[in-house]
KELUM-767904 format. One record per residue (C-alpha): residue in one letter; x, y, z. Coordinates in steps of 0.1 Angstrom, whole numbers, plus 5000, padded with zeros to 4 digits. Each point is the difference from the previous one (the first is absolute). Last residue first. Layout:
AXYZ;...
***
This chain:
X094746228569;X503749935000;X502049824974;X497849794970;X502149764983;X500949944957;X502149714991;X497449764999;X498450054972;X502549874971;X502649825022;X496949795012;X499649794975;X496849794988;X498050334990;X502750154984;X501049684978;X496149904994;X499750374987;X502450044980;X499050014964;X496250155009;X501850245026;X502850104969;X497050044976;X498050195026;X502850245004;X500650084969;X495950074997;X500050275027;X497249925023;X497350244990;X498550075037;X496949895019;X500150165038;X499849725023;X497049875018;X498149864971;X503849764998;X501550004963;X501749684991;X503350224994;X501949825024;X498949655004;X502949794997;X499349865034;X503250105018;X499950354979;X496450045015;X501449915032;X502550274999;X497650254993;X498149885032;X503250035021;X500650394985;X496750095004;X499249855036;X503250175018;X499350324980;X496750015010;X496849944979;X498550324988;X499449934960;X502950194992;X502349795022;X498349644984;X500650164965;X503550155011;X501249675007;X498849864968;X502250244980;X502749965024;X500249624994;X499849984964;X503150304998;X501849755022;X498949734978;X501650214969;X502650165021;X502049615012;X501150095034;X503549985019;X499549935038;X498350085033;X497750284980;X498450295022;X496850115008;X499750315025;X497250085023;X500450275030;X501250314974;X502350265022;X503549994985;X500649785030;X497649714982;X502150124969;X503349935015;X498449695015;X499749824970;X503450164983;X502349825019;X501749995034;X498049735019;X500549985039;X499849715018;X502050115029;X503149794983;X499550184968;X498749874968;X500950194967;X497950034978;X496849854971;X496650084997;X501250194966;X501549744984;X498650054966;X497350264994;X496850055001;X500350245029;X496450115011;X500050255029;X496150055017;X497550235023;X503350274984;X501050335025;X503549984992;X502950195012;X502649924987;X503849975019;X499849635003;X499949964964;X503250144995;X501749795020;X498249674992;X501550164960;X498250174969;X502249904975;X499350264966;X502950215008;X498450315013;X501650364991;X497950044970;X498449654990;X500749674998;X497749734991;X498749745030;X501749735015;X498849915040;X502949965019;X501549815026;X503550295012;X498949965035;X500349644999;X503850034991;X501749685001;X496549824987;X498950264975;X496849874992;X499050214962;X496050024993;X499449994964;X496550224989;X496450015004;X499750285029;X496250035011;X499050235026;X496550055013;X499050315020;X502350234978;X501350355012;X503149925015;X501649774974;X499650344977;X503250185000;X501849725012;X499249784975;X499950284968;X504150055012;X500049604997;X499050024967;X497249814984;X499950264970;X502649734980;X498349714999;X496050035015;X498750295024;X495749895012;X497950255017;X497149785002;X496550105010;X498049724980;X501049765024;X499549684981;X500950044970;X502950235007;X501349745018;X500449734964;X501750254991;X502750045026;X500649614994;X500550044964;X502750245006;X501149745024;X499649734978;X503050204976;X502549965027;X502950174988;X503549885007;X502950055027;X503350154991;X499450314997;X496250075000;X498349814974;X496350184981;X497249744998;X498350125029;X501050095034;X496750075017;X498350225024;X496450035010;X498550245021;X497050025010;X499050335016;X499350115034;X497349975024;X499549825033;X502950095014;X502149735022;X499149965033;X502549785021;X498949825025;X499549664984;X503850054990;X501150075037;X498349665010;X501649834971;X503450155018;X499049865033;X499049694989;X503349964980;X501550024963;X496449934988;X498849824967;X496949904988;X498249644993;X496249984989;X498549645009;X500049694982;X501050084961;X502950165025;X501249685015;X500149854966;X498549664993;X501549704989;X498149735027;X502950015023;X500350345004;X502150284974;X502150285016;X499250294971;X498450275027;X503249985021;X501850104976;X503850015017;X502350284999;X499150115036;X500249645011;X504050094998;X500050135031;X496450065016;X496650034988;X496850135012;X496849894976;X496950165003;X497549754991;X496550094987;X496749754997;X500349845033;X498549685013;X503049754999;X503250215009;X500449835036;X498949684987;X502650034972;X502750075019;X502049684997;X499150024965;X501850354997;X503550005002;X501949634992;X497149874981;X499650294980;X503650044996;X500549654987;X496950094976;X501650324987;X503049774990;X498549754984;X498050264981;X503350164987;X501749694990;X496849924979;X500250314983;X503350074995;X500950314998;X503750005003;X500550315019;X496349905017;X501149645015;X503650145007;X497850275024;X497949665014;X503149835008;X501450255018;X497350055019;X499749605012;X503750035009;X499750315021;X497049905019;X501749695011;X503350215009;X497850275020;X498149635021;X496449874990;X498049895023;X497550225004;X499050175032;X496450105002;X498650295018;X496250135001;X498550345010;X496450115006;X497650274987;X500650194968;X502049714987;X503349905010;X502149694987;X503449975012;X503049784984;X503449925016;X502249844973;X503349775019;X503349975011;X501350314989;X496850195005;X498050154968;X497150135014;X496850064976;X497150175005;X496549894987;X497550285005;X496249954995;X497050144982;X496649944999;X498850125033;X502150374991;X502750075013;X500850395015;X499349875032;X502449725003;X502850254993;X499050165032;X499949715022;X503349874988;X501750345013;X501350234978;X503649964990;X502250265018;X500750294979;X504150195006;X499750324997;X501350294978;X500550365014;X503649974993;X499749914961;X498650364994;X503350175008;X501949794972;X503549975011;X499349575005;X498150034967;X502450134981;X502849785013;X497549734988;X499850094965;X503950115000;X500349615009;X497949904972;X501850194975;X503249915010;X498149614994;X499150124964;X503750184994;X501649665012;X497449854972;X500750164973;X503650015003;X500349634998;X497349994973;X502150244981;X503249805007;X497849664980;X499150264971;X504050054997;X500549625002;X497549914969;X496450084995;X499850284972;X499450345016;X497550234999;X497649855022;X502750005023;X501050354997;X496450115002;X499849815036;X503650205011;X498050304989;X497550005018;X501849845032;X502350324998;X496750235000;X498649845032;X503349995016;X500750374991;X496750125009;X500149845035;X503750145008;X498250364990;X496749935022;X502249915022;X502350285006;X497050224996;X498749965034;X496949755008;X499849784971;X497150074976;X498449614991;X496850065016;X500249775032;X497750035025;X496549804999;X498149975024;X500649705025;X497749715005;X501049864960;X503750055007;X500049835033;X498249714989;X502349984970;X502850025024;X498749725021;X499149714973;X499949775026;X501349935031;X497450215026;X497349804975;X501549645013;X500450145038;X496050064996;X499249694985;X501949805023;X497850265029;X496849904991;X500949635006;X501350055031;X497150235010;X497849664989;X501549805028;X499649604994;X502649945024;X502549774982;X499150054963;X500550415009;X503349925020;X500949834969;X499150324980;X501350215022;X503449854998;X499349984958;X499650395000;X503450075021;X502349804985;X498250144967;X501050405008;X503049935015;X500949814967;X499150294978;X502150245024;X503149984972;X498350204971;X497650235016;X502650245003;X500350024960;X496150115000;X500150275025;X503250184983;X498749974963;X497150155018;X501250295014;X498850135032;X501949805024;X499950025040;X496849775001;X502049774991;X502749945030;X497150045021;X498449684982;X502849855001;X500250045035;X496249905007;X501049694984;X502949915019;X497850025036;X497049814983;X502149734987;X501450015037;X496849975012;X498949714977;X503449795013;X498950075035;X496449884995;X501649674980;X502649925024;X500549664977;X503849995004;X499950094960;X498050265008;X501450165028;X503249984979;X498150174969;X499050285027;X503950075011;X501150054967;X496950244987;X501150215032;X503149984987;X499350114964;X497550285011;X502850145022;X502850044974;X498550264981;X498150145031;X503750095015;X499149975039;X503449795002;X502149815027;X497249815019;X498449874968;X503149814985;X500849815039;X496449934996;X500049884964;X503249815007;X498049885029;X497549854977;X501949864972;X501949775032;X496649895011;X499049904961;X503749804997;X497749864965;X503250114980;X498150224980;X498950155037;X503850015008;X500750234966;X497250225005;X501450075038;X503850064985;X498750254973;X497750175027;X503349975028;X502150134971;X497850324994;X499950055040;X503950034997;X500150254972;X497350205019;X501949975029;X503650124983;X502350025024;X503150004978;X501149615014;X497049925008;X498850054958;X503149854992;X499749625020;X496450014996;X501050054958;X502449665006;X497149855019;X497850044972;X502549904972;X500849645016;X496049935007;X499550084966;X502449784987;X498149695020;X496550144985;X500749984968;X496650044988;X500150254972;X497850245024;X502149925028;X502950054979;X499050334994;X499350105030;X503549905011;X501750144973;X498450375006;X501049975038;X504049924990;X499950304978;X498350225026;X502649855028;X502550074974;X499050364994;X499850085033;X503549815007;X502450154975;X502949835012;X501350024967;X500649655000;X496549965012;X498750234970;X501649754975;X498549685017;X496550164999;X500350084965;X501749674987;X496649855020;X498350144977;X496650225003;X501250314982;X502449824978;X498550194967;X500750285019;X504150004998;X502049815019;X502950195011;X503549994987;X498750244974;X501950014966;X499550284976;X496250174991;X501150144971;X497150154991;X497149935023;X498049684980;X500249765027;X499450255031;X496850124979;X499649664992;X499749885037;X497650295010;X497649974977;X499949635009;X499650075036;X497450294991;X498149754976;X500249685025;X498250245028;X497550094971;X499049695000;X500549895037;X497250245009;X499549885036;X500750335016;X503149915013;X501149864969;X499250344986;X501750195029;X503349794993;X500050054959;X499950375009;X502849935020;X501649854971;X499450254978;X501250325021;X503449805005;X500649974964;X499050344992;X502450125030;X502949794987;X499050164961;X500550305012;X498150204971;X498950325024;X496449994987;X500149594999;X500350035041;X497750285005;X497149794981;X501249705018;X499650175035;X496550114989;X499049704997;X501449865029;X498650275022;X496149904986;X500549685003;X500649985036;X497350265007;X498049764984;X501349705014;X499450165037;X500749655019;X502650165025;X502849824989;X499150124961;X500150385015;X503049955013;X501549904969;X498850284981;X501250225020;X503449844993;X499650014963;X498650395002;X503050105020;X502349824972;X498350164975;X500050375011;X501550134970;X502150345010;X498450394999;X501550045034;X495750085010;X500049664987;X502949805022;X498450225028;X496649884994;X500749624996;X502550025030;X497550155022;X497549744987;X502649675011;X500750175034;X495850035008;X499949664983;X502849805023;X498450155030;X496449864991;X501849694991;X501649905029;X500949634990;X503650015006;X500949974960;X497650324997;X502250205025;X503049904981;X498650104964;X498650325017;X503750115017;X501549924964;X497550234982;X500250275026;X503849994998;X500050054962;X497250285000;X502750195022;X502449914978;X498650184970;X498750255021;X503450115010;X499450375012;X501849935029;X503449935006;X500649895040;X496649885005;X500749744974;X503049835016;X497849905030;X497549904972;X502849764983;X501549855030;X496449945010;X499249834967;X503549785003;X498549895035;X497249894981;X501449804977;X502149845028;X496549895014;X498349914970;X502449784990;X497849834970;X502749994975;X498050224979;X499850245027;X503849965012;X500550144961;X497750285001;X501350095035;X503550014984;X499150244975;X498850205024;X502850035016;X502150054968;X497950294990;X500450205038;X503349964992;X500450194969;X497750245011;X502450075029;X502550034983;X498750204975;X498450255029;X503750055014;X499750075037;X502849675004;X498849825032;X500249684980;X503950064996;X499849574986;X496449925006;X500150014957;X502749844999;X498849685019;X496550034987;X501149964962;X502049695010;X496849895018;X498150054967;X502749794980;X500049715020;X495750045009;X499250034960;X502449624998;X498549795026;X496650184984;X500849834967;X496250024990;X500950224962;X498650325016;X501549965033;X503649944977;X499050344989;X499450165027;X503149915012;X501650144973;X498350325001;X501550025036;X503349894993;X500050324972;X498450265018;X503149875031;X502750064972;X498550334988;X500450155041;X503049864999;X501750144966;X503449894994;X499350084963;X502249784983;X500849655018;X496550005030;X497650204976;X500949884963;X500149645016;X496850035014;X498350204971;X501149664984;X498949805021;X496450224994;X500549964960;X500249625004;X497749965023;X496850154979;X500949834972;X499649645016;X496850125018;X498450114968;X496150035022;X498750304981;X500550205028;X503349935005;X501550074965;X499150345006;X501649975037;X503449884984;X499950284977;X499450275025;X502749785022;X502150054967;X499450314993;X501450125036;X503149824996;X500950164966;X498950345020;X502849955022;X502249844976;X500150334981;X502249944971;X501250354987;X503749915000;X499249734974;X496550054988;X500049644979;X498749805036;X496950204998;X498949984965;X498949675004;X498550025031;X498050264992;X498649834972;X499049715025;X498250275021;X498250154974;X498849624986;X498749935037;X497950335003;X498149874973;X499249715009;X499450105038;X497450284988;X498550065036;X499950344996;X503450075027;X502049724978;X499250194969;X501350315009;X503149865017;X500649844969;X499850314981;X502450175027;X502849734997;X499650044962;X500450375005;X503149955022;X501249774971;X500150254976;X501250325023;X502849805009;X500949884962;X499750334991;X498050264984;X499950404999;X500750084967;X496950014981;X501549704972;X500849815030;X496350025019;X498349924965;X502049754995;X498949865033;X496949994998;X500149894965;X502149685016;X496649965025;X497850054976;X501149764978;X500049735024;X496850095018;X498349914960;X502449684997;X498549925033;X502349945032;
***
């Protein structure tokens, strides 16, 4: 208790002796009352102290002791320390109770509340040998004068039951837990009125029905329980957790998501730290569902500390989360005989040890989780293990084997989630037995699934974490029609690599681009929009405390905080979006087909896409009228290494390091392409992986020239999106606007006086410039006027944030209500109507690559925003060359070249230390003389090294 609660509480009770009417009854039956007021709000700290006081004063009342309600505080104090997972507490005050009630009281009714509640708590801590002892002792009196009339009896009773089907749940005896539920409905009809235990028996009836696989019945019982649990004005977060649950075996990961959610929101609004614990980790299991093993890592950490850092948390005889996937966990829950969850333990080790390669242990664990999953009659549990055992046969090279397990897998499930993986099985051992036409219908057959499952998600966080894991499908798939291609000669085969390659790529953008846009940042009821204030306004101020702070340990716990309240943030983001009415009516956009992207190129130009395969770099060259296919040798770990080198070349910038490099890639990438490429002025250039982050226009030939002082290089996330890009029609009017920094620093990060410089040198040669320098280039004036502008230039320090790529910024001065970091999620929420973005700035090209091939940065933020072009830097940039480069950029722009052409021709000028030779077709300008002098001082260097020009990239048209 506070000194301040303290005080209050002995001028409480002065004030009560000095009036006359106190005593030490009266004293502690108002403690016992304030605690009970707390525990019924939720306030378990609180109500914990008022207990404890009680329970000193209790034993000094002499004749006035009332054991009775001494008892009763104690399984109210015992529950208290309950929910916030003090186990070791908890027991102590409930044997207690016991003793009180069996020596003292001689209550039976008490005595039965009090094996019960103990029992649940030994369920709580995993020792169900122990929660079904004391529950079946509770059962036994209770069914003792059963046909008693009195309702407390009864209720009494009817608790204990279902206590007992909680356990047998957990335990995975679905059949005795069952008969318990009937017990407990038959007793039901008897005393109604009993929503509470109504809702109970519904839950428990929908957990078994979902266990047999009868989902639609499972979800009608699981909904009734949801409404009468609310309409009883109780949290429904264990119906929403076990709706949610169906939902994930049916393949709706939104719907999924969306119960989780708010499961975890119910969960941390009641402050039972067991239920917050739970609601995490089955969060955690819908994102690894969904591919996002990210986030899922974030939820099962979240989850661990908040069972670490519980106060008090006592000795637990069961492994705790950290042990999830250990065998110490499976062994414990066998000893329990706790077979659901050991057959899912047992089923967890073996795909993970198939992954680590320790095939002979998970041969053990898999037939151990058989064993369980038969023994509870789980089908889906067993037709997970005939998948795990089938993937673990074909590793073995038993490919016959693999494919009956994939069979046996098939005929026991419909689940779409688990289909696509075994009819992805069964076509790799076609392949490998050389069925080829099989193998290609079964790739077919797993594809369409995913492509189901897909088409069932509106958000795109959602659509690009799925992607993650069906990357290999996707290139098992492409390089068997490619062999069949080489085999037959059959052009459609060739058509359709290309087509399976855009169907894996860069999805959600896709989606996002062919779909209006929806989101406008005001969540749907009010509940929201409060939650998404507070977030927004406790990451403000956790980022001022940080500037504000010297960097020691208490900076490092704001950083900590920071970021849990950033990823909160994220997942109220996408709760908002899965409530959002609007979101519904989205689609999912199929790529368009070859023959239409064809059309919109042009006889110069031509698209080189990239496919990054495990074993090796597919590469296809279309022009406006035919197709070509090459296959590179070069395997993901090859590519790796040569990239690697090249992004040490540029941190060290090294100029002879850094040419070696770019001509390793050239050779590796383009020259044996260069037939296919020779002949065209323009090339659009698809990436994929980490190719996204490489200049393409820099790779250097055998006779020292630049791929781009050859032909014009752009950027495209896919066909289909550069397609979406062409399409777009930006308005032809609108101002210039040009944005810069300046000399002024902004926390921690200093002024960039070239930029001011750069802005300038703009204003030369657009004469209508609306130009905001230092301290009026606010981010409120941004969004206030981003909308407006045809071209817009931001000169400023572009921020990566590489655990949060939502949270990349662009710095720019604070203003009212705005803290000066315009953010990816910010950004995606303009609406622009620009021909062209500029961002001189450092790292702005760069994000987060996800397994579909999806970039999360502030590129395509701004292509969504609604502008088609966008350039962007790869890495850090020097201002005064970058302010060079711009100026010439917007020389070849203003004189009516395309953006494509300007920026690659301004970038030859710098490779030929030309710049300010002054071109009859470009607009002659005062070149700023500080600038000269650094050019005339630097020029061989900047000319001679890529770091200086290369950085910046053209994305989208």
């Amino acid at each position: 208790m506070s000194c301040f609660k303290r005080e209050l509480y002995f001028l409480f009770n002065l004030l009560l002796w000095v009036a006359g009417c106190t005593s030490p009854a009266v004293v502690a039956t108002q403690l016992a009352r304030w605690g009970d007021l707390h525990n019924n709000q939720g306030n378990y700290t609180q109500a914990i102290e008022q207990y404890q006081e009680y329970l000193k004063v209790a034993p000094q009342l002499g004749i006035y002791r009332n054991t009775v309600m001494e008892a009763e505080v104690r399984r109210k104090l015992a529950h208290a320390y309950s929910v916030q997972n003090r186990y070791d507490q908890a027991e102590i005050h409930l044997q207690e109770a016991l003793r009180l009630d069996t020596t003292v009281n001689k209550n039976k009714l008490t005595v039965i509340e009090d094996y019960r509640a103990l029992g649940l708590l030994r369920g709580y801590q995993g020792n169900y040998t122990a929660a079904l002892d004391y529950l079946e002792k509770a059962m036994v009196l209770g069914e003792v004068g059963q046909e008693t009339t009195k309702t407390v009896k009864k209720a009494s009773l009817l608790d204990t039951y279902l206590a007992v089907a909680r356990v047998r749940m957990v335990l995975g005896d679905f059949e005795k837990a069952e008969k318990m539920a009937a017990k407990a409905e038959r007793l039901l009809t008897t005393m109604p009125g009993n929503e509470a235990a109504e809702a109970e028996i519904l839950l428990i009836k929908g957990i078994i029905y979902r266990e047999s696989g009868d989902l639609e019945t499972s979800e009608r019982l699981l909904r009734l329980s949801e409404e009468q649990a609310r309409e009883n004005s109780t949290y429904p977060t264990r119906q929403l957790q076990a709706l949610a649950q169906v939902e994930l075996m049916r393949g709706a990961y939104e719907e999924a998501l969306r119960n989780q959610l708010e499961a975890l929101r119910y969960a941390r609004q009641s402050k039972v730290t067991p239920q917050i614990i739970t609601a995490l980790s089955r969060l955690g299991d819908i994102y690894k569902a969904l591919g996002d093993s990210k986030k899922a890592e974030h939820s099962y950490r979240e989850a661990m500390n908040t069972q670490l850092t519980a106060s008090n948390p006592g000795n637990n005889s069961a492994p705790g989360l950290a042990a999830e996937n250990t065998a110490e966990r499976f062994e414990y829950y066998e000893s329990q005989g706790a077979r659901m969850a050991a057959a899912l333990s047992a089923l967890k080790l073996g795909q993970s040890m198939i992954v680590q390669r320790e095939l002979g242990s998970a041969a053990l664990f898999l037939l151990k989780a058989h064993d369980h999953f038969f023994a509870v009659g789980s089908e889906e549990g067993l037709a997970e293990v005939h998948l795990a055992q089938g993937e673990l046969f074909f590793q073995q090279k038993r490919f016959e084997s693999a494919f009956l397990r994939a069979n046996r897998a098939l005929s026991m499930t419909q689940r779409p989630a688990l289909a696509w993986k075994i009819w992805y099985l069964r076509g790799k051992c076609y392949e490998e037995v050389e069925q080829a036409d099989s193998a290609l219908l079964c790739y077919e057959k797993s594809q369409g699934i995913v492509e189901m499952l897909r088409e069932g998600l509106t958000a795109s966080e959602l659509k690009s974490a799925f992607a993650s894991d069906k990357l290999t499908l996707y290139d098992r798939h492409i390089r068997l029609l490619l062999s069949e291609f080489e085999r037959t000669g059959d052009h459609m085969l060739l058509s359709k690599t290309f087509e399976i390659n855009e169907k894996a790529r860069a999805r959600s953008f896709l989606d996002m681009l062919g779909n209006q846009k929806v989101l406008n940042n005001e969540p749907g009821d009010q509940d929201r929009a409060r939650r998404e204030q507070q977030l927004r306004i406790k990451i403000q101020q956790l980022d001022k405390k940080i500037r504000e702070t010297e960097r020691n340990s208490s900076r490092a716990e704001l950083y900590k905080a920071l970021h849990i309240a950033q990823r909160r943030y994220q997942d109220l983001l996408l709760e908002i979006k899965l409530h959002h009415p609007a979101y519904s009516g989205l689609v999912a956009v199929d790529p368009p087909p070859l023959t239409t992207i064809q059309q919109k190129l042009d006889p110069g130009t031509v698209i080189l896409e990239y496919w990054v395969g495990e074993r090796e770099v597919v590469a296809w060259v279309l022009d406006h009228k035919k197709l070509e296919v090459n296959t590179l040798e070069l395997t993901s770990d090859d590519l790796k290494r040569e990239l690697d080198g090249f992004s040490n070349s540029i941190a060290i910038q090294d100029t002879g390091y850094i040419n070696e490099s770019l001509r390793r890639l050239y050779t590796r990438l383009i020259q044996p392409l260069e037939d296919d490429l020779c002949g065209y002025d323009q090339v659009i250039i698809v990436p994929h992986g980490r190719l996204h982050f490489l200049p393409f226009g820099a790779l250097l030939d055998n006779n020292d020239q630049y791929l781009l002082e050859k032909q014009v290089i752009s950027i495209a996330p896919s066909s289909s999106t550069w397609y979406y890009c062409k399409i777009m029609a930006p308005a032809l009017e609108g101002r210039f606007l040009a944005l810069a920094l300046g000399n002024a620093p902004v926390e921690d990060y200093p002024g960039l006086p070239a930029t001011t410089k750069e802005v300038d040198q703009l204003a030369k040669v657009y004469q209508v410039v609306e130009k905001r320098v230092g301290a009026d280039f606010t981010e409120g004036f941004f969004k206030s006027k981003a909308h407006n502008a045809r071209y817009l230039h931001v000169a400023t320090h572009g921020v990566f944030n590489k655990r949060q790529p939502g949270y990349s910024y662009l710095l720019m001065h604070p203003s009212e209500n705005e803290d000066g970091k315009l953010t990816v999620n910010e950004i995606f929420n303009l609406r622009l109507d620009a021909r062209l973005v500029t961002l001189s700035a450092c790292d702005t090209g760069l994000g987060e690559i996800t397994g579909g091939d999806d970039l999360v940065g502030l590129s395509r933020a701004f292509i969504y925003g609604g502008t088609p072009a966008v350039v962007v830097s790869l890495w850090k940039v020097q201002d005064a060359v970058t302010a060079i480069l711009m100026t010439r950029f917007y020389q070849y722009l203003q004189a009516g070249y395309d953006v494509a052409y300007a920026l690659n021709y301004a970038q030859r000028d710098l490779i030929n230390n030309n710049i300010t030779d002054e071109k009859k077709e470009l607009k002659s300008i005062a070149w700023d003389q500080d600038l000269v002098r650094f050019l005339d001082s630097h020029g061989a260097q900047v000319s001679k090294n890529p770091f200086y020009w290369a950085a910046f990239i053209l994305m989208g048209n």
